[in-house]
N, C-alpha and C positions, 0 to 999 in steps of 0.2 A: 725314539729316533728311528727313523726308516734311509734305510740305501738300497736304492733299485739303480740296473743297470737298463739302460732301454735300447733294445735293439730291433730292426728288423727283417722281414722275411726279405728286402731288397731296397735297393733305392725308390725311391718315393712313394712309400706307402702309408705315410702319415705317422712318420717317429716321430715329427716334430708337435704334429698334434697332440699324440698319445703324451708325450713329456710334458707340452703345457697344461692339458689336463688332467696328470698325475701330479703336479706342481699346485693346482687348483684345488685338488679334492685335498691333497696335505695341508694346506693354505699355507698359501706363494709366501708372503712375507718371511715363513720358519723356513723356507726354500733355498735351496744352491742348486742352481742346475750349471752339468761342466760339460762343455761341447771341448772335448779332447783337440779334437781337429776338424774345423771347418772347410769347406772345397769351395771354391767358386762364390770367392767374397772378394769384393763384392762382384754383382748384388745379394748373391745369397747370404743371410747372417742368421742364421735358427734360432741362437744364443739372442740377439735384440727381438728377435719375433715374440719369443716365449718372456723376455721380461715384460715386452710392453704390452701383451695381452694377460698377465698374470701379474705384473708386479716383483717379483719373482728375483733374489740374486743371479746374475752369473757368470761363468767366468770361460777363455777360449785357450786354448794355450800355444795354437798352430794356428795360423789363417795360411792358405794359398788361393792363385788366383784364379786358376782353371777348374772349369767344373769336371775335375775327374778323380780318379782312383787316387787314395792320398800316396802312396808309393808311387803314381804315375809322376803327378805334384811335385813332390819332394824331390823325385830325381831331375827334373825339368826346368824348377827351379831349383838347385844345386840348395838346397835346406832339408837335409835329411833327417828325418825323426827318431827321438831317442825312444822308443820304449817304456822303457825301465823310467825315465824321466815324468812321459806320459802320467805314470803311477804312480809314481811318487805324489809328484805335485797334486793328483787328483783325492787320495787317500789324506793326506795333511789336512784338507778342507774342511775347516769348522762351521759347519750347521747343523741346527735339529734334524732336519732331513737333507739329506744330499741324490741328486739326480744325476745318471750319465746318461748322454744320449750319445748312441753311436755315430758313424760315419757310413753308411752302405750299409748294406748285408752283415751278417757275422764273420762269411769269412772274406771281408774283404780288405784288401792289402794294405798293409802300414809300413810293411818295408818287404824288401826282395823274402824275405825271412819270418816274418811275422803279421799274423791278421788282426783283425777285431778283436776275435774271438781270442788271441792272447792277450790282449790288454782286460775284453773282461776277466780271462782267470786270474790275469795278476793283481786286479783291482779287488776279483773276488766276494763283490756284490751279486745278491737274487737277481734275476732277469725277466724284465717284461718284455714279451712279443709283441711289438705290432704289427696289425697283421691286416689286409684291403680285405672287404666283405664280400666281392665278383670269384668268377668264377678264375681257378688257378690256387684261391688260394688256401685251400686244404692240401696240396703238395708243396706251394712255399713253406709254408709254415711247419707241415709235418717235418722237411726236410732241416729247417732251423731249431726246432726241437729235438731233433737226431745228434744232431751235429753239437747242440749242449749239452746232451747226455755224455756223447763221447770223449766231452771234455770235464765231464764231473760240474759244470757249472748249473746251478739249485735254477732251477724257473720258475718262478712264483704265478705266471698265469702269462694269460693272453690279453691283449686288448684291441678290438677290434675300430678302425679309426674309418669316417666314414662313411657311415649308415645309411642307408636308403630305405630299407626293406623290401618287400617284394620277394618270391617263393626261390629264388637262387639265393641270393641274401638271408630269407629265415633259416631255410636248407642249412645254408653253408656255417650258423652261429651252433647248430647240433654238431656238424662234423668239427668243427675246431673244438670245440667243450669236450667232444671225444679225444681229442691230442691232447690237451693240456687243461690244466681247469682258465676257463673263462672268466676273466674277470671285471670284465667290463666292455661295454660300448659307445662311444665318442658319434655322434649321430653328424650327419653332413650339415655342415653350419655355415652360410655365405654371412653375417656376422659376427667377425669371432670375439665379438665385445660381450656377445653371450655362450661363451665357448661355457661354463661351468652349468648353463640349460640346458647342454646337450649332451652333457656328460652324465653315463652311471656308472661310476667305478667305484667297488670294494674291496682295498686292497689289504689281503690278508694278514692278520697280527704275524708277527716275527717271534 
């Protein structure tokens, strides 16, 4: 049984990728993947993206409709988020492997009071980094590795979502492997019917 938390170095740097292809390499069907809180659904839904390119369970427990900060969300539409509830519900979840993909950044807000980053500790799953291959991102990512250190939460690796190659991109897959161990890369895929040909990830025994 594997539980990983997926978060990343910011908005849209390919969590959603990194989770469907973490969901792939487990194989989707033993999969739950749980979008805690979705922002800006519709259109945005990550939770139907990743089932219907994987197969894949999964389940949402928040939808709002603006695409912004879920504390911005919640307060804007007068549905404010329980936390504690969050984690609950997400923890109960019976699969062989269970998935969380964050919302934003780590720390970004869930309420006036609490971020990401406390829902991961309360959830209390490994954590995988996604992380863009260009340049910037050896400070995002160093900084989101910081910031789970400080919080005691275990990172199990990076995964880089993506790929292009090319000498900033090669560059940049050594500097990240020096933050954290590296554990895979998600290469850039314009169809993601073959999202699991572009995928190498190997994710560490527990």
């Amino acid at each position: 049984m594997t539980d990983l938390f997926v978060c990343g170095t910011d908005t849209g740097c390919g969590k959603t990728v990194v989770t469907a292809a973490l969901a792939a390499v487990l194989g989707a069907p033993d999969v739950t993947v749980v979008k805690p809180v979705q922002t800006g659904c519709p259109p945005d839904d990550d939770a139907a993206w990743v089932a219907s390119v994987t197969g894949c369970r999964t389940e949402v427990w928040a939808r709002y409709r603006e695409p912004l900060a879920p504390a911005v969300c919640a307060e804007r539409e007068g549905r404010p988020l329980d936390v504690d509830d969050l984690i609950e519900r997400t923890v109960a979840v019976r699969s062989r492997h269970r998935i969380v993909e964050a919302a934003g950044g780590l720390l970004a807000p869930l309420t006036r009071d609490t971020t990401m980053a406390d829902l991961a500790t309360g959830i209390g799953w490994p954590v995988v980094v996604a992380a863009r291959p260009g340049l910037g991102t050896l400070n995002h990512t160093a900084l989101t590795v910081e910031a789970c250190a400080r919080r005691d939460l275990t990172v199990t690796g990076i995964v880089v979502s993506g790929y292009r190659g090319g000498l900033v991109e090669e560059t940049n897959l050594e500097g990240l492997a020096a933050i954290a161990p590296l554990i895979g890369v998600v290469d850039w895929c314009e169809d993601w019917s073959r999202l699991a040909a572009h995928t190498r990830i190997a994710i560490p025994d527990r």
